[in-house]
C-alpha positions, 0 to 999 in steps of 0.5 A: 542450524540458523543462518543470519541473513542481512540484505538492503531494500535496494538488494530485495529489488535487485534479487525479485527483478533477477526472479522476475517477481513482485519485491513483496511477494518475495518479502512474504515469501522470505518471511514464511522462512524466517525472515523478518522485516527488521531484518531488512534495511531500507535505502532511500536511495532505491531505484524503482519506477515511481513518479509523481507522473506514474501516481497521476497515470494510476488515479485516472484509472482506478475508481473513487472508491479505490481512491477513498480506500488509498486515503482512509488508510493514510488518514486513520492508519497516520492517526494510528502511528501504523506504518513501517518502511513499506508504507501505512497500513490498517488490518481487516478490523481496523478496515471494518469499523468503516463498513469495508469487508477483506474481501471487499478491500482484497478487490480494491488491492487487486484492481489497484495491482492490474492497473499499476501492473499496465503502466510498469509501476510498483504497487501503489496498494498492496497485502502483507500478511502477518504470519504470527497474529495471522491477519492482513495489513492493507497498504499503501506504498510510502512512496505515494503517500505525499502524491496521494495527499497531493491529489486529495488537495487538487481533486478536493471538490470533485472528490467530496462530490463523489464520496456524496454520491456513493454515500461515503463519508470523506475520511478525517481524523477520529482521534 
């Protein structure tokens, strides 16, 4: 028997806060049945507690190097054309080629998960798994995309400073 599910992004986040679970844990967990992201529409009209003011909250909590792990992924995974409707993302191997282990990245996701978790955000970082290759996309949320350029724009010369300092380098381009 198969049965055809067709359910909008502002239905995932009313049927995870009824659960009273993450809106993507419960995507992996319909994707483990057979449910595919294209199966799920998106709204640009859902509500969800994101603003520029949350991001703003979020980057003074989180280190430089989970800040340079935000923008490398939006950098390199825009030059990749790799992002869908939940945001910009680069797998392990991609991640690797800039000296960044999975479980280094993994730590980066779950320091960026407690703090957006205590200032009542949605993830700014998430995982994704992709069930059929068997390999994790890291994220950054579409919604914060612009307000994370927006403080690479503002914070620009502390930043390079410290990405000096912990002897990264700042992430442009390679294309």
């Amino acid at each position: 028997m198969k049965i055809s599910i067709s359910i909008s992004s502002e239905e995932v986040t009313k049927l995870s806060k009824s659960l009273g679970i993450d809106p993507i844990k419960l995507l992996d967990t319909l994707s483990r049945f057979g449910v595919t992201e294209e199966s799920i529409t998106t709204d640009s009209d859902v509500p969800n507690n994101y603003s520029a003011e949350i991001l703003n909250e979020w980057f003074e909590k989180i280190s430089w190097q989970t800040f340079y792990f935000s923008h490398l992924i939006i950098v390199h995974s825009k030059a990749l054309n790799q992002h869908d409707a939940f945001g910009y993302y680069l797998d392990s191997s991609q991640l690797s080629e800039f000296k960044i282990s999975e479980r280094s990245a993994s730590s980066r996701v779950g320091g960026s998960r407690r703090v957006c978790k205590a200032i009542n955000s949605i993830d700014i970082l998430f995982i994704r798994t992709q069930r059929k290759e068997r390999k994790k996309l890291f994220y950054v949320n579409l919604d914060a995309v612009d307000d994370l350029m927006r403080i690479v724009d503002e914070r620009n010369e502390d930043y390079r400073e410290e990405l000096e300092d912990l002897e990264l380098e700042y992430p442009v381009d390679r294309e």
